[in-house]
N, CA, C and O atoms as a printed pandas DataFrame, in Angstrom:
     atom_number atom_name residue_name chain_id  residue_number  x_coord  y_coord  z_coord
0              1         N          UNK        A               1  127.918   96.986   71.370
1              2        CA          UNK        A               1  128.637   97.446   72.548
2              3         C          UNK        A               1  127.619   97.941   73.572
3              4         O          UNK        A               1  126.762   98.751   73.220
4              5         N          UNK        A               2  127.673   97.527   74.719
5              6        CA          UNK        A               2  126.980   98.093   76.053
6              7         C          UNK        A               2  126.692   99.577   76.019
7              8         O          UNK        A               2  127.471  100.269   75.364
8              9         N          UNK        A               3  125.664  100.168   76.645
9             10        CA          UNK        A               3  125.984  101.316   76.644
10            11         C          UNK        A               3  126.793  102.027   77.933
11            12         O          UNK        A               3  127.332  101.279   78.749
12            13         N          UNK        A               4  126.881  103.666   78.126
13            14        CA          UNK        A               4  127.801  103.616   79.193
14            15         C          UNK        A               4  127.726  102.899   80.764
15            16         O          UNK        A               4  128.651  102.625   81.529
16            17         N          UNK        A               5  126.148  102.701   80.934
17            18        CA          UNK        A               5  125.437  101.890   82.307
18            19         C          UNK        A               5  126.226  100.636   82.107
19            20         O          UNK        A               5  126.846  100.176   83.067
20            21         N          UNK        A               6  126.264   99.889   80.643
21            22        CA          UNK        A               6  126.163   98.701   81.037
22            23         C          UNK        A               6  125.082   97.592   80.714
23            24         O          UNK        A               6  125.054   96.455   81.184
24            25         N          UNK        A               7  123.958   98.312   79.574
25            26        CA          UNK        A               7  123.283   98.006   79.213
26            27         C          UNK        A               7  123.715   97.013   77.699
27            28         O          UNK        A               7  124.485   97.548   76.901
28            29         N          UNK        A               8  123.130   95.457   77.358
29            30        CA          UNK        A               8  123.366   95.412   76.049
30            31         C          UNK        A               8  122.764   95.542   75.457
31            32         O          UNK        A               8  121.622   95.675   75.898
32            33         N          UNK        A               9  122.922   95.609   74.235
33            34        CA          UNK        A               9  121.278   95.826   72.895
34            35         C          UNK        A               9  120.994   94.808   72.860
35            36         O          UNK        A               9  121.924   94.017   73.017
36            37         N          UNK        A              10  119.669   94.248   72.653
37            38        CA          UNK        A              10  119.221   93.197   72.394
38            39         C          UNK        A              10  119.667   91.696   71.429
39            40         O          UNK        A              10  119.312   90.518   71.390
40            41         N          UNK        A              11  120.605   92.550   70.765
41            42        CA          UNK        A              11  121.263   91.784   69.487
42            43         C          UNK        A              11  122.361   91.465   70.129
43            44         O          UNK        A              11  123.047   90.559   69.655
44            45         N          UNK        A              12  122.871   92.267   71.603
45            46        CA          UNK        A              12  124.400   91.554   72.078
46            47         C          UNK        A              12  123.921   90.560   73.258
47            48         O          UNK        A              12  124.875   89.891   73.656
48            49         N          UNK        A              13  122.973   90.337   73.784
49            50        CA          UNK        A              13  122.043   89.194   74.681
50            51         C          UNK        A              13  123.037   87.752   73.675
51            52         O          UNK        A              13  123.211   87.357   72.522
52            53         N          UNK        A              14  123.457   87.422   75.163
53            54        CA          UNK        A              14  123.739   86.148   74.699
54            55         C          UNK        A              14  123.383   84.894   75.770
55            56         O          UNK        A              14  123.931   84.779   76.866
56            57         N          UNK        A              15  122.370   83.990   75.245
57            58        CA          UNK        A              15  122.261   83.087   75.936
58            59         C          UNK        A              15  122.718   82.365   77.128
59            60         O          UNK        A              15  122.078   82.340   78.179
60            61         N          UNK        A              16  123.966   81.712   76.916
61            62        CA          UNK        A              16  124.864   81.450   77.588
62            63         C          UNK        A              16  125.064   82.912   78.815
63            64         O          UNK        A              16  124.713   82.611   79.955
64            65         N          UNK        A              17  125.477   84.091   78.672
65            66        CA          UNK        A              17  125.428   85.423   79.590
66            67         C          UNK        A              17  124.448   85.135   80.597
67            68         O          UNK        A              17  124.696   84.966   81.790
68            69         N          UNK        A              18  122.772   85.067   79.785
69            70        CA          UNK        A              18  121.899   85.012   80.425
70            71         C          UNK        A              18  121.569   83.809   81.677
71            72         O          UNK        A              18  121.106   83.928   82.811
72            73         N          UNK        A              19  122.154   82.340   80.703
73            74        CA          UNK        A              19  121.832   81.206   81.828
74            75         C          UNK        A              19  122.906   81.751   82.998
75            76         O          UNK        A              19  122.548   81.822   84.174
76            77         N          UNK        A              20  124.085   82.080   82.620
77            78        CA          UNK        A              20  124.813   82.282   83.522
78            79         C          UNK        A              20  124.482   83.241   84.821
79            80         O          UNK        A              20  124.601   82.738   85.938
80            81         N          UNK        A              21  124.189   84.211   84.730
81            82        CA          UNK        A              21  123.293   85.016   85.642
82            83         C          UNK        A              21  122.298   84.529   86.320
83            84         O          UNK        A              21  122.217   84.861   87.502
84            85         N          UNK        A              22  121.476   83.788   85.857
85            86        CA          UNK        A              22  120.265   83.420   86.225
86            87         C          UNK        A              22  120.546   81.722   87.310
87            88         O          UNK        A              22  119.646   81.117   87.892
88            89         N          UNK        A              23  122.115   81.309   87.280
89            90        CA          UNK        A              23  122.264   80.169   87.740
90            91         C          UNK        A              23  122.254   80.586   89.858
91            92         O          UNK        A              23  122.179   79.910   90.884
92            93         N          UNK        A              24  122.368   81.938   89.538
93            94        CA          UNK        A              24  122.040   82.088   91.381
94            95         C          UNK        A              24  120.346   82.367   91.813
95            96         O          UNK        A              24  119.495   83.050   91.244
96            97         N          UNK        A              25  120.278   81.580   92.988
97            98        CA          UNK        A              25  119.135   81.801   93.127
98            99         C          UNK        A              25  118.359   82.931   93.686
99           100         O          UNK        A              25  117.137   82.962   93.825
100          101         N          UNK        A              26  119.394   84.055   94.057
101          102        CA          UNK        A              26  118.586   85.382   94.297
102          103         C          UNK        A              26  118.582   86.229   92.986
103          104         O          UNK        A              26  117.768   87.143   92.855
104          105         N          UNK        A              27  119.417   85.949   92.095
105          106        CA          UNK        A              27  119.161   86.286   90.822
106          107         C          UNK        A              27  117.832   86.196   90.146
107          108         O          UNK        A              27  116.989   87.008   89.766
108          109         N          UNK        A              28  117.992   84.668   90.141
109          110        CA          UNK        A              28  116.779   84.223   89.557
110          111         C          UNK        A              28  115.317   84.853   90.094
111          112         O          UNK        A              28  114.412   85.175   89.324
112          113         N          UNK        A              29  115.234   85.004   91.979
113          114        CA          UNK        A              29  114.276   85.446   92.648
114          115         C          UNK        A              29  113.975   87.160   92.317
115          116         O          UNK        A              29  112.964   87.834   92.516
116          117         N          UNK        A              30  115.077   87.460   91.834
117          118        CA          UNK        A              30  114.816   89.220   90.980
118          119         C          UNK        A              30  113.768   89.068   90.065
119          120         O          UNK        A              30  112.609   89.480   90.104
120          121         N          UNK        A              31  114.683   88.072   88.812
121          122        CA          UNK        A              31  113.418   88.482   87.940
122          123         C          UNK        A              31  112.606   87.640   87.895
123          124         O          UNK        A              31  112.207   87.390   86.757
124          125         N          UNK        A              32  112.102   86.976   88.833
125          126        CA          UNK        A              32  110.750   86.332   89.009
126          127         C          UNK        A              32  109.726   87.348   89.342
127          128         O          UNK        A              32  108.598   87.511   88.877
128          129         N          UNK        A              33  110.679   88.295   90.676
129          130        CA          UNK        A              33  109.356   89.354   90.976
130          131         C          UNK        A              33  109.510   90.502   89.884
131          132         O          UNK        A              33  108.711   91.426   90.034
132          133         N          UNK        A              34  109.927   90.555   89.378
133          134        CA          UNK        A              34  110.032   91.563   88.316
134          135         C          UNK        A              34  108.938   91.298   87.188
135          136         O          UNK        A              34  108.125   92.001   86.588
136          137         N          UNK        A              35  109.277   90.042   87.183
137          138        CA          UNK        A              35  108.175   89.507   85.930
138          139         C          UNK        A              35  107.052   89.576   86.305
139          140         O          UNK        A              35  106.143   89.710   85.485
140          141         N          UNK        A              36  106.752   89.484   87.992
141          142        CA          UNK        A              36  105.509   89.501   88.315
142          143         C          UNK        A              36  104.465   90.929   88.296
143          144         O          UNK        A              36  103.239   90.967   88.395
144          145         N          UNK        A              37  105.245   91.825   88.165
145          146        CA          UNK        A              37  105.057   93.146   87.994
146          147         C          UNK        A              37  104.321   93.879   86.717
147          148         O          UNK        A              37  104.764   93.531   85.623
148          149         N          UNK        A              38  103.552   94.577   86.711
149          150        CA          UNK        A              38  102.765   95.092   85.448
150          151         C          UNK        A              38  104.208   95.501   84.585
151          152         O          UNK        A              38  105.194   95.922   85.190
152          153         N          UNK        A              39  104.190   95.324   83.134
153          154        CA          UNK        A              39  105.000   95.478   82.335
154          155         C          UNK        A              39  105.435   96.606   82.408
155          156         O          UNK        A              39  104.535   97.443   82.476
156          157         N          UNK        A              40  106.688   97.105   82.427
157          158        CA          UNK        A              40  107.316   98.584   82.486
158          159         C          UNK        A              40  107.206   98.644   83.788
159          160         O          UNK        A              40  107.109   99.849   84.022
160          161         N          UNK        A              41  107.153   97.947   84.989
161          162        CA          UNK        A              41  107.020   98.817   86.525
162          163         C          UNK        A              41  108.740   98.819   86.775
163          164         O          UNK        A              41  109.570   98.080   86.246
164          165         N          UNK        A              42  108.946   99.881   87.736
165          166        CA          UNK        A              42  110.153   99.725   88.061
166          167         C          UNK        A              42  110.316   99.896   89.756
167          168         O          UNK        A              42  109.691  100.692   90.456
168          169         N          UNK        A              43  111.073   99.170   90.084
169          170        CA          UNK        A              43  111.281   98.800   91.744
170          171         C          UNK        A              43  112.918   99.548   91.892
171          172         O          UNK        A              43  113.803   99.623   91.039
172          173         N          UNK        A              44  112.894  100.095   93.472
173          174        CA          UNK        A              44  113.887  100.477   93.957
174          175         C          UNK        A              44  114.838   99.361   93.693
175          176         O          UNK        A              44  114.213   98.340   93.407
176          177         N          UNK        A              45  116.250   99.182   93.688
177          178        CA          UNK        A              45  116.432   98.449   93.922
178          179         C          UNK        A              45  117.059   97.627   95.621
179          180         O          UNK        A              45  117.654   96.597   95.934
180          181         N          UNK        A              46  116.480   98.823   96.326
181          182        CA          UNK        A              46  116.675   98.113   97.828
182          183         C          UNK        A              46  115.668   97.671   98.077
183          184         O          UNK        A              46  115.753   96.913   99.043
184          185         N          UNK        A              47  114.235   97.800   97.493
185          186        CA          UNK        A              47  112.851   97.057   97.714
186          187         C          UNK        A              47  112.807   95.546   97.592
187          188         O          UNK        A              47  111.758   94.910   97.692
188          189         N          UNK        A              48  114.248   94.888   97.325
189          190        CA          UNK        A              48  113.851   93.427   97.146
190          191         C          UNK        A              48  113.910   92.631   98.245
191          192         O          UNK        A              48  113.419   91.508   98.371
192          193         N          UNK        A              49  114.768   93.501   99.334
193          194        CA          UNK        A              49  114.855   92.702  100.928
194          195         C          UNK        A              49  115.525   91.544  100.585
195          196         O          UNK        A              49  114.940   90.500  100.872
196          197         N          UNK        A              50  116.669   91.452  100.011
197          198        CA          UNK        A              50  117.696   90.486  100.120
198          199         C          UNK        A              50  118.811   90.495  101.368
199          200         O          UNK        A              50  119.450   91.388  101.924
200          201         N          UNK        A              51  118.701   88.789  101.547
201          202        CA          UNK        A              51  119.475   88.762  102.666
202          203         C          UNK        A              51  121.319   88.999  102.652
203          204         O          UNK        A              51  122.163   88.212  103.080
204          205         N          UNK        A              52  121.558   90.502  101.936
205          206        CA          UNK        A              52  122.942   89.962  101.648
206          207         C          UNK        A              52  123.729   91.659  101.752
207          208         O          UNK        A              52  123.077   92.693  101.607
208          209         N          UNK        A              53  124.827   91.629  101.955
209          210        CA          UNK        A              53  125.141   92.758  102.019
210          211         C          UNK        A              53  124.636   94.055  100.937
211          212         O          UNK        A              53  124.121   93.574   99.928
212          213         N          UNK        A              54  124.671   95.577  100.928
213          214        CA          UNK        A              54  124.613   96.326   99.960
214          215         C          UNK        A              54  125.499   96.231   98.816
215          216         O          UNK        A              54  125.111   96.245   97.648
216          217         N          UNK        A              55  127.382   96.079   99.407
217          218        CA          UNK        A              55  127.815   95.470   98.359
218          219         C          UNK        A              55  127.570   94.198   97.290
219          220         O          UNK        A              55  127.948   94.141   96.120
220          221         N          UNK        A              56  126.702   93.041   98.175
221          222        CA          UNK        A              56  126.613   91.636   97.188
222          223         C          UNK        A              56  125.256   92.190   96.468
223          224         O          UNK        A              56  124.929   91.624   95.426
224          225         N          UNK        A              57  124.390   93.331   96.985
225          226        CA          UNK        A              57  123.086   93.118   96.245
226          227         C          UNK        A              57  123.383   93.933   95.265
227          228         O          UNK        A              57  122.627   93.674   94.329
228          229         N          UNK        A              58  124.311   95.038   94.925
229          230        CA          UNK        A              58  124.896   95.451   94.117
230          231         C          UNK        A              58  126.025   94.679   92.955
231          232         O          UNK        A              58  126.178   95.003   91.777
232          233         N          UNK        A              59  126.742   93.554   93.721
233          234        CA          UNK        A              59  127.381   93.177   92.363
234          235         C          UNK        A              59  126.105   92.004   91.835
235          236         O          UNK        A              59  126.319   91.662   90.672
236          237         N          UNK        A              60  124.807   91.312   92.463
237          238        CA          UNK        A              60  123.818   90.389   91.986
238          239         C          UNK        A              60  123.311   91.716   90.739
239          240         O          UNK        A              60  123.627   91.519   89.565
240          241         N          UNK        A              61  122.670   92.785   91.047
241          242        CA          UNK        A              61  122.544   93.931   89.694
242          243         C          UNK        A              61  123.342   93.906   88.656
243          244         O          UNK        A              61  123.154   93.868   87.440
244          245         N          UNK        A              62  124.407   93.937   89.440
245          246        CA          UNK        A              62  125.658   94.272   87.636
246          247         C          UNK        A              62  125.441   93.075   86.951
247          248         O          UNK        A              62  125.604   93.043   85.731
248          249         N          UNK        A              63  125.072   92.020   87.620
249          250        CA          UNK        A              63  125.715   91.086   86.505
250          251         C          UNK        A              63  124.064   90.575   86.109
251          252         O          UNK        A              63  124.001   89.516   85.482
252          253         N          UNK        A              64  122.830   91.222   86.418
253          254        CA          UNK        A              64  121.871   90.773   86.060
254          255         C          UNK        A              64  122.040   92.177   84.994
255          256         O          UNK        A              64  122.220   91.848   83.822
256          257         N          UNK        A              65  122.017   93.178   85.165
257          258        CA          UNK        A              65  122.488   94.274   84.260
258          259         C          UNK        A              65  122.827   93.747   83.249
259          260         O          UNK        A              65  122.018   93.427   82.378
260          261         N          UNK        A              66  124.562   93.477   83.132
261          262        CA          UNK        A              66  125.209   92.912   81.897
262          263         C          UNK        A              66  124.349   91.947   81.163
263          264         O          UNK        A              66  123.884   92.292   80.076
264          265         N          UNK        A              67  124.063   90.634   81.707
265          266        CA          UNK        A              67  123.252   89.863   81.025
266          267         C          UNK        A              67  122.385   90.272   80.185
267          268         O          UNK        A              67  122.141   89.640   79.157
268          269         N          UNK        A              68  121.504   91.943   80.658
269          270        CA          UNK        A              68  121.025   91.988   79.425
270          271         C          UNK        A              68  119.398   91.611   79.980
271          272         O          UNK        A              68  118.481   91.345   79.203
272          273         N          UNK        A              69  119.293   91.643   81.140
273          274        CA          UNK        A              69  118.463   91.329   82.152
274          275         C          UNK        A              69  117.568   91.972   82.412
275          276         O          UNK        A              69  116.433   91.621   82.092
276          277         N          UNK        A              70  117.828   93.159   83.103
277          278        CA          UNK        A              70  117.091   94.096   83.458
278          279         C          UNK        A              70  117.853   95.584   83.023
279          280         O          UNK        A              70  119.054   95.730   82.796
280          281         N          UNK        A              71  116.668   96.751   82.975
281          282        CA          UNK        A              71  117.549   97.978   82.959
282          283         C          UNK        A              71  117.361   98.928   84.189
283          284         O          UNK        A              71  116.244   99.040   84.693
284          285         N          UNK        A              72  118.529   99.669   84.718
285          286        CA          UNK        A              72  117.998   99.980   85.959
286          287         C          UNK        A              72  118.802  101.706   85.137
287          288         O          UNK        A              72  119.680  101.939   84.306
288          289         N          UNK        A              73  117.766  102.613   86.068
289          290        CA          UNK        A              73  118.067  104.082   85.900
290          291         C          UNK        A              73  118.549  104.874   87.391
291          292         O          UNK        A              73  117.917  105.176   88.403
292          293         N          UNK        A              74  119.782  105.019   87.038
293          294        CA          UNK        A              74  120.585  106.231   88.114
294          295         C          UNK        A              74  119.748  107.422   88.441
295          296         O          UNK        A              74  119.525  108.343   87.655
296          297         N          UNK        A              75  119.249  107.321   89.805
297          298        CA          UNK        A              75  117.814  108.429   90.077
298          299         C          UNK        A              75  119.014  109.507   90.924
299          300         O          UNK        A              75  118.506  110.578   91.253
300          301         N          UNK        A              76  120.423  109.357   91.281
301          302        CA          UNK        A              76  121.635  109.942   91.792
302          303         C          UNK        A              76  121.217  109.065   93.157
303          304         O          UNK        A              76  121.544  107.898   92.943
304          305         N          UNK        A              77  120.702  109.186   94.288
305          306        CA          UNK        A              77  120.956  108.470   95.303
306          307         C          UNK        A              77  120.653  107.239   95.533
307          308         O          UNK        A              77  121.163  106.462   96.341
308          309         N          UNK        A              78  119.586  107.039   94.612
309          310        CA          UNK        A              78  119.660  105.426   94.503
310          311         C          UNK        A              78  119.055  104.877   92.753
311          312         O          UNK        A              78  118.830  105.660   91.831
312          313         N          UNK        A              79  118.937  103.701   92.706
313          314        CA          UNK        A              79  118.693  103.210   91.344
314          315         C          UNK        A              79  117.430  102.091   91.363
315          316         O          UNK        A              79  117.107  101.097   92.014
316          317         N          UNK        A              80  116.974  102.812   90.342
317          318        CA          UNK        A              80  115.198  101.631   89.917
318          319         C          UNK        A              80  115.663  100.260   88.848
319          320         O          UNK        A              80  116.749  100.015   88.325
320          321         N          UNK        A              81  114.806   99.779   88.810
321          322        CA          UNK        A              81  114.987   98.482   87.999
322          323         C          UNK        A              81  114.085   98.290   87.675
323          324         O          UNK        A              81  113.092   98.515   88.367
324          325         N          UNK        A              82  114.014   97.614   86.067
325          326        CA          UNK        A              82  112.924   96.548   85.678
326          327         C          UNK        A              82  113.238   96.069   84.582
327          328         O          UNK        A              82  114.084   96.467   83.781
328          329         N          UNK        A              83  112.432   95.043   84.525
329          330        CA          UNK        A              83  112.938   93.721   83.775
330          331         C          UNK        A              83  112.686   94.061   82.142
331          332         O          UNK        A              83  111.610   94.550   81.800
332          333         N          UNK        A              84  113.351   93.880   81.521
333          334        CA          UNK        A              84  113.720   94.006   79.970
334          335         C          UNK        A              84  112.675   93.089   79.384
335          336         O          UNK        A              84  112.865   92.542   78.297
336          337         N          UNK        A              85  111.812   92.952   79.937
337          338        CA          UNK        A              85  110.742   91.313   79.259
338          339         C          UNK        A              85  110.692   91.850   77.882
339          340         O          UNK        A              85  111.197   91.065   77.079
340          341         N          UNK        A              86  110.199   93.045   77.309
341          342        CA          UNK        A              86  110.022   92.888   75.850
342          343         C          UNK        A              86  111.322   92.612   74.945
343          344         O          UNK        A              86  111.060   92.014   73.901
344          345         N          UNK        A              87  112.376   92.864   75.105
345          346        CA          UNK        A              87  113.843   92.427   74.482
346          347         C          UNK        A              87  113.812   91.180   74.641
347          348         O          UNK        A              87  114.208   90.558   73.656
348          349         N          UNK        A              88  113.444   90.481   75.635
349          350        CA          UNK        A              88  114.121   89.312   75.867
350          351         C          UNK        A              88  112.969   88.240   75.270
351          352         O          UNK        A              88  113.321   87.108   74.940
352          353         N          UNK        A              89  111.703   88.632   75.166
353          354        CA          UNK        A              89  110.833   87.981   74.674
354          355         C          UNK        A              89  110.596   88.075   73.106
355          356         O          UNK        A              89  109.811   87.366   72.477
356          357         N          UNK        A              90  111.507   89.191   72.518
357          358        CA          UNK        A              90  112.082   89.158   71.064
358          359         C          UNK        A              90  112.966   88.401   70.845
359          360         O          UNK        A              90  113.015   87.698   69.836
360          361         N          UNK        A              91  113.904   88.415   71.844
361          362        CA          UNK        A              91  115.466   87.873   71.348
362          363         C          UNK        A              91  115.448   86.114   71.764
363          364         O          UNK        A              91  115.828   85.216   71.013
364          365         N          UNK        A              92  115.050   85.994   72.774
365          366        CA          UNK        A              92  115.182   84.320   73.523
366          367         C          UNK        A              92  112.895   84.141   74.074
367          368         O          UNK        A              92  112.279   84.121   75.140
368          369         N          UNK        A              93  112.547   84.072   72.770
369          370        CA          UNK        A              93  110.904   84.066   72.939
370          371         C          UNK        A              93  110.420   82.305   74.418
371          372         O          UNK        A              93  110.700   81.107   74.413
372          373         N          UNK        A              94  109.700   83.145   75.289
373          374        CA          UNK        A              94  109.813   81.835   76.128
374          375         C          UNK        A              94  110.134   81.659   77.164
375          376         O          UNK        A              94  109.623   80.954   78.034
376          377         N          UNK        A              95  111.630   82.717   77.193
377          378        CA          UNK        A              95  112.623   82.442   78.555
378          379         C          UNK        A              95  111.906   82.583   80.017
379          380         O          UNK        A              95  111.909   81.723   80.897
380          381         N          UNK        A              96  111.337   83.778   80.062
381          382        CA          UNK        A              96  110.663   84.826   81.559
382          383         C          UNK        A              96  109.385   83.666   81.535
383          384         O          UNK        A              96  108.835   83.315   82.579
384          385         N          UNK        A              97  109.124   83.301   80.615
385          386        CA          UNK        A              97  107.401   81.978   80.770
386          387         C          UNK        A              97  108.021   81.203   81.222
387          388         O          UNK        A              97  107.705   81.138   82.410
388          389         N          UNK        A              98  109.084   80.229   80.900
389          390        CA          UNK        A              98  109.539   79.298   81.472
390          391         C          UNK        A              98  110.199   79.878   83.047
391          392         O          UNK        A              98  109.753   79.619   84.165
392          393         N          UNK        A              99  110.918   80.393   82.832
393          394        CA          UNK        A              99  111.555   80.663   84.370
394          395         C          UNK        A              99  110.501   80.809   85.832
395          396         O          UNK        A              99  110.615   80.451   87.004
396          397         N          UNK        A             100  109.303   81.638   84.918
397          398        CA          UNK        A             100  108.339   82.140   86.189
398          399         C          UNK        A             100  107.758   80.851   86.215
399          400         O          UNK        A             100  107.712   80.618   87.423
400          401         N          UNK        A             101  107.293   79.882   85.638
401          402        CA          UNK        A             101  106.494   78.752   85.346
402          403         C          UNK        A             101  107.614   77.540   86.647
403          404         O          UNK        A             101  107.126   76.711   87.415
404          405         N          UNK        A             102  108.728   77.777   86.522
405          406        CA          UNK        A             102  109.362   76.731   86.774
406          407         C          UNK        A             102  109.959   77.427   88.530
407          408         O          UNK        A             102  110.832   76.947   89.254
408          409         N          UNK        A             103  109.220   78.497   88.734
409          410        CA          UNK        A             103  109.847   78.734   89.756
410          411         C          UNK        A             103  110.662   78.361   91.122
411          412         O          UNK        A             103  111.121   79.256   91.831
């Protein structure tokens, strides 16, 4: 089960979740720069300069969230992010190499 954020455990990552998320391309452009980032960094999440409302860059989070994607921490006025690479490079070994590779 998620936790109360919205987070899954590594063991509830499901493939399919993940392609699904990752099929938009500002999605995908998250965790490209995320990946590009020293391991553990975490970014505002208004630092990505997406061209899209606060509401759309907020529901592109939730559902990179759910996936199981990234984890982002409630700072109260705004929220950080970064990319889950060590879960995901346990659970789906490959994925973040291929994605950044295939950019």
């Amino acid at each position: 089960m998620p936790d109360p954020e919205g987070h899954p455990s590594a063991e509830e990552m499901q493939l399919g979740t993940i392609f699904s998320a990752l099929a938009d391309p500002l999605r995908r452009g998250i965790v490209r720069l995320l990946a590009a980032e020293p391991p553990g960094s975490e970014r505002a999440c208004g630092s990505f300069g997406l061209p899209v409302t606060k509401a759309t860059r907020t529901h592109h989070f939730r559902v990179l969230r759910e996936a199981g994607l990234i984890f982002q921490t409630d700072l109260g006025n705004r929220k950080t992010t970064r990319l889950r690479r060590a879960e995901l490079d346990a659970r789906f070994p490959g994925l973040i190499d291929l994605l950044v590779a295939n950019g």
